[in-house]
Biopython code that builds the backbone (N, CA, C, O; Angstrom):
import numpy as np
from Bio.PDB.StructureBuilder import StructureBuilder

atoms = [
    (1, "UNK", "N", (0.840, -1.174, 0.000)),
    (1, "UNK", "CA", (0.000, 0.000, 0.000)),
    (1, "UNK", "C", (0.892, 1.246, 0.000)),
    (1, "UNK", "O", (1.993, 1.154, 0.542)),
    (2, "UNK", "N", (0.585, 2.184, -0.454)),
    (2, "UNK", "CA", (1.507, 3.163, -0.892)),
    (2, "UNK", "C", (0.918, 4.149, 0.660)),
    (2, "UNK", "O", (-0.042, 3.950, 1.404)),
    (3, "UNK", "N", (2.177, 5.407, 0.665)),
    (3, "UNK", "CA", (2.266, 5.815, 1.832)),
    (3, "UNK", "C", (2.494, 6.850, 1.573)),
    (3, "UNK", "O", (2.884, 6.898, 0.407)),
    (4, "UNK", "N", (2.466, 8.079, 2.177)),
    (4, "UNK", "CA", (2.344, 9.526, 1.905)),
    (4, "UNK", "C", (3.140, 10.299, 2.775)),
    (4, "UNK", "O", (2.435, 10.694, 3.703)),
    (5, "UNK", "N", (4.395, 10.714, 2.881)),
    (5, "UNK", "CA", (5.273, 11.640, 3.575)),
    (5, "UNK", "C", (4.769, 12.805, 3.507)),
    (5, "UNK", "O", (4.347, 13.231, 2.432)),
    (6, "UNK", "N", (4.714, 13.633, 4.798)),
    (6, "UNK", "CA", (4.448, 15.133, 4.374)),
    (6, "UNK", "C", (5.561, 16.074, 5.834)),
    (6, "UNK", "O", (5.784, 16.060, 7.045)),
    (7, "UNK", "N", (5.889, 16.701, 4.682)),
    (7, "UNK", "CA", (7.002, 17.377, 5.248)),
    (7, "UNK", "C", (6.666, 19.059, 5.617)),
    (7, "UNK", "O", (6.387, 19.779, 4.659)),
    (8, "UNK", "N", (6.689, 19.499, 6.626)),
    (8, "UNK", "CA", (6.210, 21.085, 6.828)),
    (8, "UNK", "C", (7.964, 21.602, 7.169)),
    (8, "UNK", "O", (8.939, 20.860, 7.293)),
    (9, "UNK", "N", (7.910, 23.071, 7.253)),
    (9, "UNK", "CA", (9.182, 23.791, 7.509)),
    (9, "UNK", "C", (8.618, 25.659, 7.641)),
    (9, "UNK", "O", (7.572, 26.283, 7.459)),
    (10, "UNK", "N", (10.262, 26.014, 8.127)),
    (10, "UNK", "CA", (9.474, 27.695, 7.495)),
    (10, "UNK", "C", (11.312, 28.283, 7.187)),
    (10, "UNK", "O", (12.319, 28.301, 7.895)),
    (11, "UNK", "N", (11.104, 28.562, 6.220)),
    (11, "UNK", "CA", (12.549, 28.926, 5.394)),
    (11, "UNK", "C", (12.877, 29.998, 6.197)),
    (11, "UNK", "O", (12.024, 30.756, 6.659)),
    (12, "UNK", "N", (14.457, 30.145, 6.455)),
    (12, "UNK", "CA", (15.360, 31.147, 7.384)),
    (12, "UNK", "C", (14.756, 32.698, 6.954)),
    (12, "UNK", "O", (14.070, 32.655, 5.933)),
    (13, "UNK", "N", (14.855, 33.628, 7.374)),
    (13, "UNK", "CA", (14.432, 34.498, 6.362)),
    (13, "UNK", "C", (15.247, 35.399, 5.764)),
    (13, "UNK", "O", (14.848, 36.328, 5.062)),
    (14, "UNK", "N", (16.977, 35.025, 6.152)),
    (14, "UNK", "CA", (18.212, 35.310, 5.895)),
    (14, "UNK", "C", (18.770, 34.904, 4.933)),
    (14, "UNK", "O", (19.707, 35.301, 4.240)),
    (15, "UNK", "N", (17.855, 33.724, 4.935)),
    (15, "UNK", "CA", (18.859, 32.363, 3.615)),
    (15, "UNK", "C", (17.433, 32.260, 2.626)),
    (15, "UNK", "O", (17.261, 31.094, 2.269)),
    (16, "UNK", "N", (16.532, 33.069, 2.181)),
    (16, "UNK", "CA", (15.471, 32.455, 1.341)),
    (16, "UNK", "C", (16.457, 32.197, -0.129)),
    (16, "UNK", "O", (16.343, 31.274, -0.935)),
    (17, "UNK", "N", (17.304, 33.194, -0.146)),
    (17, "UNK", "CA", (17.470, 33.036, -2.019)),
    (17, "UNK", "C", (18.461, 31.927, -1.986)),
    (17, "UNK", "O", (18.497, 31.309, -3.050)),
    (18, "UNK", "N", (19.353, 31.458, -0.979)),
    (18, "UNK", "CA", (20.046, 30.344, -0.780)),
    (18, "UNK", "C", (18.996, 29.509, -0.677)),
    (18, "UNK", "O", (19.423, 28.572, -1.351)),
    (19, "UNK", "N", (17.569, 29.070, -0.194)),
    (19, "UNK", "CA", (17.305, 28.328, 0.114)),
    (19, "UNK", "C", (16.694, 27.852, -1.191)),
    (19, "UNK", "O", (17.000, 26.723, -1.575)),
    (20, "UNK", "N", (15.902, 28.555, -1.881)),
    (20, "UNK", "CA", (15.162, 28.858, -3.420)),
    (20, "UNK", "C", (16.140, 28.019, -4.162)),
    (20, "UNK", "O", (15.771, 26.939, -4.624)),
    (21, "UNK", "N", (17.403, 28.454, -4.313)),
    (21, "UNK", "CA", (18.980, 27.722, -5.016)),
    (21, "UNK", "C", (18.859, 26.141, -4.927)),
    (21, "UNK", "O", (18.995, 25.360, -5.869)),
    (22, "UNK", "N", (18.632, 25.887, -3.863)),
    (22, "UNK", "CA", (19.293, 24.247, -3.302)),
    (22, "UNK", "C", (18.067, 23.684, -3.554)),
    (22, "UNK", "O", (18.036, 22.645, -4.213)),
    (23, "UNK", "N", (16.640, 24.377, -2.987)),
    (23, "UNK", "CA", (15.643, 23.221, -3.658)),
    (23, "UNK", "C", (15.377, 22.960, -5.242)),
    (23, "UNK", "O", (15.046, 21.938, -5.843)),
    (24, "UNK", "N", (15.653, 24.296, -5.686)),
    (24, "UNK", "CA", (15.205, 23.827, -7.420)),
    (24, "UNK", "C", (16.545, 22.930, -7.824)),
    (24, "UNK", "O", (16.508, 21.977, -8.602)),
    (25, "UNK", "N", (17.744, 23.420, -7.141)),
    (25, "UNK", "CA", (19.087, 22.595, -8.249)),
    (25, "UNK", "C", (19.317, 20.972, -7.512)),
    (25, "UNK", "O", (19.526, 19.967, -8.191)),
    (26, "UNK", "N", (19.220, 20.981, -5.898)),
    (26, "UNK", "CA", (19.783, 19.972, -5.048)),
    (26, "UNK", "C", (18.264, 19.007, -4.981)),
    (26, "UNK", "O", (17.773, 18.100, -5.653)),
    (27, "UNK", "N", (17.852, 19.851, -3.674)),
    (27, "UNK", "CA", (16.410, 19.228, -3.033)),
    (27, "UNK", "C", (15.572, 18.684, -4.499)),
    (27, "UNK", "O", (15.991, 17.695, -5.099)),
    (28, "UNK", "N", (14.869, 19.128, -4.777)),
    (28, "UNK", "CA", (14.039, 18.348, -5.528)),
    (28, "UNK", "C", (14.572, 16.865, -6.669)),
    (28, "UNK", "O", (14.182, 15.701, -6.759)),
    (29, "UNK", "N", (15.532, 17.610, -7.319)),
    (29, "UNK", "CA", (16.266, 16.392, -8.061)),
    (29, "UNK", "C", (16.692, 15.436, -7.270)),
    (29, "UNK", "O", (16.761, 14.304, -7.747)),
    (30, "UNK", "N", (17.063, 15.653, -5.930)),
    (30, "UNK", "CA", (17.678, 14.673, -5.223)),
    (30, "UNK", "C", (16.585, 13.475, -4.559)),
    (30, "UNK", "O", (16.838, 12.276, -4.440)),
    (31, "UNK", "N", (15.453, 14.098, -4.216)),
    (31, "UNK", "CA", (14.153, 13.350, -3.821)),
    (31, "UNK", "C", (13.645, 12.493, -4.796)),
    (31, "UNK", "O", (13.208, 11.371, -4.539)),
    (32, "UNK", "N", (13.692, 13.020, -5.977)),
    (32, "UNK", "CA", (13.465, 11.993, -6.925)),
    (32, "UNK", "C", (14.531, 11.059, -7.532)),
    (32, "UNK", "O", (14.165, 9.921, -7.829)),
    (33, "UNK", "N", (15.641, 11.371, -7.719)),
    (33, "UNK", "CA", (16.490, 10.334, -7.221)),
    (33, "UNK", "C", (16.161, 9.469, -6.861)),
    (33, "UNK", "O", (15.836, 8.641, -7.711)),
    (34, "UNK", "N", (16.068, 9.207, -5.872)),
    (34, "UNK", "CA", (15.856, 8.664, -4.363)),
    (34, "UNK", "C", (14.744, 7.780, -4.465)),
    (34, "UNK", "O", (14.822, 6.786, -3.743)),
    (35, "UNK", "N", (13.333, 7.932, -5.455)),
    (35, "UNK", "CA", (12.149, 7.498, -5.704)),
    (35, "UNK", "C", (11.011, 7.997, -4.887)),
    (35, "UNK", "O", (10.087, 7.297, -4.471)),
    (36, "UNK", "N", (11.166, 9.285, -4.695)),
    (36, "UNK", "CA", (9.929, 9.621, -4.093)),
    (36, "UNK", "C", (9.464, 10.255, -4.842)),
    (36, "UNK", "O", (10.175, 10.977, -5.541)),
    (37, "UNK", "N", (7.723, 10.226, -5.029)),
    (37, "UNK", "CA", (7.155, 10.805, -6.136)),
    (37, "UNK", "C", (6.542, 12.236, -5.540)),
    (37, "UNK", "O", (5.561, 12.295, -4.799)),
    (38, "UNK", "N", (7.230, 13.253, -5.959)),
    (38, "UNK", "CA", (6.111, 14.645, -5.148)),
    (38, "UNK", "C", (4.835, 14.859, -5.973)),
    (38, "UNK", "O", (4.447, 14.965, -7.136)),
    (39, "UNK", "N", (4.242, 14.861, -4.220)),
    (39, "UNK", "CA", (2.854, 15.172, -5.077)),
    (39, "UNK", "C", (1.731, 16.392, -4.459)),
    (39, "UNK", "O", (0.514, 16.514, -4.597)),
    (40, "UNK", "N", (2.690, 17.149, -3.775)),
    (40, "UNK", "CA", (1.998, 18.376, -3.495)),
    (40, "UNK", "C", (3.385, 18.864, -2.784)),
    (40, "UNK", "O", (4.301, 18.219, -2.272)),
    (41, "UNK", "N", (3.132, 20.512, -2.991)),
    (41, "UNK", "CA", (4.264, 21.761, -2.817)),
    (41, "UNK", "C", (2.784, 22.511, -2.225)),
    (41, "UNK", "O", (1.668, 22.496, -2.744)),
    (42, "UNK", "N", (3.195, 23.093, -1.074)),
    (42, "UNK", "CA", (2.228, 24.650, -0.606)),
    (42, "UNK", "C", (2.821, 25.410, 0.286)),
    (42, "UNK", "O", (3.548, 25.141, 1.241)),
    (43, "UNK", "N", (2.352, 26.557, -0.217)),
    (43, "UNK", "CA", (2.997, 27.800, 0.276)),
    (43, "UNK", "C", (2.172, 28.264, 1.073)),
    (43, "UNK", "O", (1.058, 28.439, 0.580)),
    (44, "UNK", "N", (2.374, 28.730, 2.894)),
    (44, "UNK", "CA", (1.311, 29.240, 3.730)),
    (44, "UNK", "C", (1.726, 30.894, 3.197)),
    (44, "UNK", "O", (2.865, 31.305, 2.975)),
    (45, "UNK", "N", (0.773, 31.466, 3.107)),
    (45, "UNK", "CA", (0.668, 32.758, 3.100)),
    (45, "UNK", "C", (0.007, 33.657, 3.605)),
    (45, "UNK", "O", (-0.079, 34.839, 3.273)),
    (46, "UNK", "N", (-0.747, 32.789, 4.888)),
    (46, "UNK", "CA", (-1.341, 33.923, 5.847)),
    (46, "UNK", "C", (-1.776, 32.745, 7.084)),
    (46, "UNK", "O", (-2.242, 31.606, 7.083)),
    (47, "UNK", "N", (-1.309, 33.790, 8.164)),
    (47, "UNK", "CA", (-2.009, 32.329, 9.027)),
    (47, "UNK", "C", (-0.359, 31.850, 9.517)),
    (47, "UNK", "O", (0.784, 32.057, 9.109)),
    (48, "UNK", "N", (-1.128, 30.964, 10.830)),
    (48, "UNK", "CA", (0.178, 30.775, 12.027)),
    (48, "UNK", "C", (0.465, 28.992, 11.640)),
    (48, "UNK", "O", (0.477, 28.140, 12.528)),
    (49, "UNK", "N", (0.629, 28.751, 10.519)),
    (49, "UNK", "CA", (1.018, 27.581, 10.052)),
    (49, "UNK", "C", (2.518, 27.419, 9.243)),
    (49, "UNK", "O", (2.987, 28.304, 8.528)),
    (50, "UNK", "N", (3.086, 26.272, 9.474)),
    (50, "UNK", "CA", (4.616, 26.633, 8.450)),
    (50, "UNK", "C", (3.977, 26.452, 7.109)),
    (50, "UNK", "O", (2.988, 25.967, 6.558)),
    (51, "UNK", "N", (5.375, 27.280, 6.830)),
    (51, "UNK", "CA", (5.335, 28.230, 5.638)),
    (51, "UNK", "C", (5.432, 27.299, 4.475)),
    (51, "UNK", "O", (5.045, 27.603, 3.347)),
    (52, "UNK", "N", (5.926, 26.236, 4.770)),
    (52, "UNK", "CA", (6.307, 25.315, 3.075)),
    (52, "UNK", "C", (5.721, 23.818, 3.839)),
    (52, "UNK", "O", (6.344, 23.297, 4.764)),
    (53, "UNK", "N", (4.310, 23.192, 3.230)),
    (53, "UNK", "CA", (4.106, 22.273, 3.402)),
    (53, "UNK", "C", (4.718, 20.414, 1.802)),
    (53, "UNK", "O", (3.889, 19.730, 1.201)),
    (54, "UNK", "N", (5.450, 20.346, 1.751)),
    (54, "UNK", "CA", (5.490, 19.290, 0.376)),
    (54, "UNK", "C", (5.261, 17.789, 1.233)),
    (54, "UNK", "O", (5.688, 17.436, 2.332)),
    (55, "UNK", "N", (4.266, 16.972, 0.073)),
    (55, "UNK", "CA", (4.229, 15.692, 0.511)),
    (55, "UNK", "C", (4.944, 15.013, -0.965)),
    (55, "UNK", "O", (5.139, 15.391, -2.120)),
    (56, "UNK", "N", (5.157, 13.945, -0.247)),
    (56, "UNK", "CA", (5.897, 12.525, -1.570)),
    (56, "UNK", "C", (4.990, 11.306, -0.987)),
    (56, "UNK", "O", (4.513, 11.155, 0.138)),
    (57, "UNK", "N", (4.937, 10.659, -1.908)),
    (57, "UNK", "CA", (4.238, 9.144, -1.769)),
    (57, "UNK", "C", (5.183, 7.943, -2.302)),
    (57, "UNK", "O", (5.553, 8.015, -3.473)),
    (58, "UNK", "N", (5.468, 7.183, -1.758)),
    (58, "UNK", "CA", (6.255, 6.369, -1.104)),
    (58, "UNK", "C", (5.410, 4.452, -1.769)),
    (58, "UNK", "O", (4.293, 4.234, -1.298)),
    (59, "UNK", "N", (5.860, 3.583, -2.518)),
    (59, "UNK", "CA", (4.926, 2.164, -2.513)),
    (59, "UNK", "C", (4.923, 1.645, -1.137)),
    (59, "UNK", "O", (4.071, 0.757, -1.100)),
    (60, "UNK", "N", (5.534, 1.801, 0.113)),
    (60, "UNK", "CA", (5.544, 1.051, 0.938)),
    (60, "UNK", "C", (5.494, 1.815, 2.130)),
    (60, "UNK", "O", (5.426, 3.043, 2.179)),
    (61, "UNK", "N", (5.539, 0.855, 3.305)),
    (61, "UNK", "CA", (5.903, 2.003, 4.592)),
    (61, "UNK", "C", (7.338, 1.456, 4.553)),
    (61, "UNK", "O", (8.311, 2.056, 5.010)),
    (62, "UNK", "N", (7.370, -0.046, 3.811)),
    (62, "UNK", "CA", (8.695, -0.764, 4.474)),
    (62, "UNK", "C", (9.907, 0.188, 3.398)),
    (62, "UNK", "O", (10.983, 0.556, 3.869)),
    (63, "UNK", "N", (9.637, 0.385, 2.415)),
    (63, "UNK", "CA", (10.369, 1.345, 1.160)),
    (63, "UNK", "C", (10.787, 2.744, 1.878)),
    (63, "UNK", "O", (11.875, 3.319, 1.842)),
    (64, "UNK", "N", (9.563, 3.117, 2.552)),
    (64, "UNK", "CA", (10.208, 4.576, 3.557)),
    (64, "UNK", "C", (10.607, 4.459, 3.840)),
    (64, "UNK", "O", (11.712, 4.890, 3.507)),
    (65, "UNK", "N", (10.466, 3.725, 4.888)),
    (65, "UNK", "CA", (11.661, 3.866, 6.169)),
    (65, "UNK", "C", (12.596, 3.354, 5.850)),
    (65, "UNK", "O", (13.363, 3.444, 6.809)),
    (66, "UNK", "N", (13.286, 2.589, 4.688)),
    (66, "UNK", "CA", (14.572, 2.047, 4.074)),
    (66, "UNK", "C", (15.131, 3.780, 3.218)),
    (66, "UNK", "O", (16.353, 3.898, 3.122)),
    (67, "UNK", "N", (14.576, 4.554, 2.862)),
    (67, "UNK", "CA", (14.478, 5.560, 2.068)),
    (67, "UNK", "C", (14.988, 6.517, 3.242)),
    (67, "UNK", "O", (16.181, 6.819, 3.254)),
    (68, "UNK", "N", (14.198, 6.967, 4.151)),
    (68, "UNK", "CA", (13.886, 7.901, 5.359)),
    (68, "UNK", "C", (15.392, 7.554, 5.607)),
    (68, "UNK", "O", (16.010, 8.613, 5.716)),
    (69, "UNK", "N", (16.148, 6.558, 5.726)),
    (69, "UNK", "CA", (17.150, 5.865, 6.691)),
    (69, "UNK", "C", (18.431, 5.730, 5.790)),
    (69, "UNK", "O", (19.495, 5.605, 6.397)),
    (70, "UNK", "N", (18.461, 5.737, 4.497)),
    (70, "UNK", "CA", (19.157, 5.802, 3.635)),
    (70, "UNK", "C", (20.356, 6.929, 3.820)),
    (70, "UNK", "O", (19.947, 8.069, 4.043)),
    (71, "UNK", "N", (21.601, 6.766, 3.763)),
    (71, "UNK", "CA", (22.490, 7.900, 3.846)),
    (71, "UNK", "C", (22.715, 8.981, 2.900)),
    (71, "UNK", "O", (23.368, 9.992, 3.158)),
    (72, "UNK", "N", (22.112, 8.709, 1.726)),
    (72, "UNK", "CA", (21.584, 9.844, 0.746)),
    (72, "UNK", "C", (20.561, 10.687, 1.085)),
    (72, "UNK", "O", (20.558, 11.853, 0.691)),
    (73, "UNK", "N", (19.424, 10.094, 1.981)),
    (73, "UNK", "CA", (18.240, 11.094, 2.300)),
    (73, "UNK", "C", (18.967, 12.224, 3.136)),
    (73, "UNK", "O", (19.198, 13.433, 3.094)),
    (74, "UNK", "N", (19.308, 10.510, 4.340)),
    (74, "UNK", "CA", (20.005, 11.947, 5.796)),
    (74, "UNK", "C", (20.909, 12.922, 5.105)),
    (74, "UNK", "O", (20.713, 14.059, 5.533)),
    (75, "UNK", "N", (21.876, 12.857, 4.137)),
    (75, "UNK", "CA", (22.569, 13.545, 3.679)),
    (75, "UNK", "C", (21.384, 14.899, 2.738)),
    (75, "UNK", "O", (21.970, 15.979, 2.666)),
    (76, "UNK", "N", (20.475, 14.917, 2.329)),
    (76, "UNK", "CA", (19.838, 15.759, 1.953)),
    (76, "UNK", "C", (18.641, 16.441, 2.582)),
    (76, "UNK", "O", (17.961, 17.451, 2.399)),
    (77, "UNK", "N", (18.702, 15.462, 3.367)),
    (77, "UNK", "CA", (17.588, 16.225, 4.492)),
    (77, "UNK", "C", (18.469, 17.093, 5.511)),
    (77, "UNK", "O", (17.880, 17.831, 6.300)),
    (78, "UNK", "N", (19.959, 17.015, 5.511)),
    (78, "UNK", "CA", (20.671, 17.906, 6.686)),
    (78, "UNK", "C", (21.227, 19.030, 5.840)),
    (78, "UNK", "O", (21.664, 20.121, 6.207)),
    (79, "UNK", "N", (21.114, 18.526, 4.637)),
    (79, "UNK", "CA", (21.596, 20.234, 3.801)),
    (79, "UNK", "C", (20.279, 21.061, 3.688)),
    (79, "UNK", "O", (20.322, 22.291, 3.666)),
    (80, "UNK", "N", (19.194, 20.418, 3.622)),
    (80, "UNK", "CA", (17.798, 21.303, 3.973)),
    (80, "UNK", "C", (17.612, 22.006, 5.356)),
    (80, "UNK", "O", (17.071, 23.077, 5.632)),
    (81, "UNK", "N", (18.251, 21.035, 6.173)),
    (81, "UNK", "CA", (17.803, 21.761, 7.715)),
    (81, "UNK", "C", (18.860, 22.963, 7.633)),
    (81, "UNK", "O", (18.705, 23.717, 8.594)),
    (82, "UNK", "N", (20.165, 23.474, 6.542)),
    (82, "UNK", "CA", (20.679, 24.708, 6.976)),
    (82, "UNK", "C", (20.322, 25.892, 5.734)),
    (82, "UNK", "O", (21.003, 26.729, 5.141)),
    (83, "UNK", "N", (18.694, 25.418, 5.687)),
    (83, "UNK", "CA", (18.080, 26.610, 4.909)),
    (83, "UNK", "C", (16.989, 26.797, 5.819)),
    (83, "UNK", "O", (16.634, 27.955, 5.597)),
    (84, "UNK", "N", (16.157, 26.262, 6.834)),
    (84, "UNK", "CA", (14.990, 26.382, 7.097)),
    (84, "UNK", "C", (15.146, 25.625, 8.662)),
    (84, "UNK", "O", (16.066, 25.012, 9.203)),
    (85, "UNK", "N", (13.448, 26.089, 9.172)),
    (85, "UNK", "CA", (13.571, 25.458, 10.908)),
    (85, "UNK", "C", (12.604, 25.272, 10.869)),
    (85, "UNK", "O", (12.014, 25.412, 9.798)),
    (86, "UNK", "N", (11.764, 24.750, 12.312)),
    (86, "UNK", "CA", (10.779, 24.052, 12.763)),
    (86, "UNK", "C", (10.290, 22.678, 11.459)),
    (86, "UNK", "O", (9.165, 22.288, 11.149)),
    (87, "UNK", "N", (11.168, 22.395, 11.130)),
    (87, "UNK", "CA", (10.813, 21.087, 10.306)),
    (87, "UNK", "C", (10.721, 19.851, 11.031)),
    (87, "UNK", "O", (11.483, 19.325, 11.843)),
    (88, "UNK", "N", (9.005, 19.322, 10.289)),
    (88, "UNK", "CA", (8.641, 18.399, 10.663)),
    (88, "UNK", "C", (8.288, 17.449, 9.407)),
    (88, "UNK", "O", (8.052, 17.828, 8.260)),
    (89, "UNK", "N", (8.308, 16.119, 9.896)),
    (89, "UNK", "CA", (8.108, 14.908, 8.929)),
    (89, "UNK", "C", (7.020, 14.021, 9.690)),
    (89, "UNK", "O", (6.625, 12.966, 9.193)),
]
sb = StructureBuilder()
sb.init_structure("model")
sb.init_model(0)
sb.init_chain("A")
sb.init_seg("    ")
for serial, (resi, resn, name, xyz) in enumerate(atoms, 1):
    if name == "N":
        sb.init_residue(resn, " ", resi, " ")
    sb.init_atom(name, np.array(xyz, "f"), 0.0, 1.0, " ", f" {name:<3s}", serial, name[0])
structure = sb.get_structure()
């Protein structure tokens, strides 16, 4: 059964055009890489919610968490955490 990651954050507000950089050239190419299929990007724009919600869908839970755990993710999920904070998965 397929499985649905959803990832919230709220971009530095020091580092946006660094951060803009790494998801269009790094982050996104790298997720798909990886085999995750994105299937929603949203932008909060009003309101006490983080600011960048994206989900990916996943065939498995057992495929995630082999994925989630993978040293390519952690490696791209820790160059994301030095654009943005309060990130949750």
């Amino acid at each position: 059964m397929p499985v649905k990651l959803i990832m919230t954050w709220n971009i530095m507000p020091e580092r946006e055009q660094e951060y803009f950089e790494f998801v269009v050239r790094e982050f996104i190419p790298g997720v798909q890489r990886l085999g995750f299929e994105l299937t929603d990007a949203w932008a909060t724009v009003f309101g006490g919610h983080p600011q960048i919600l994206v989900g990916a869908v996943l065939p498995s839970v057992a495929e995630a968490r082999m994925m989630l755990n993978s040293p390519d993710w952690i490696s791209l999920n820790n160059r994301l955490l030095d654009f943005v904070n309060d990130y949750s998965q």
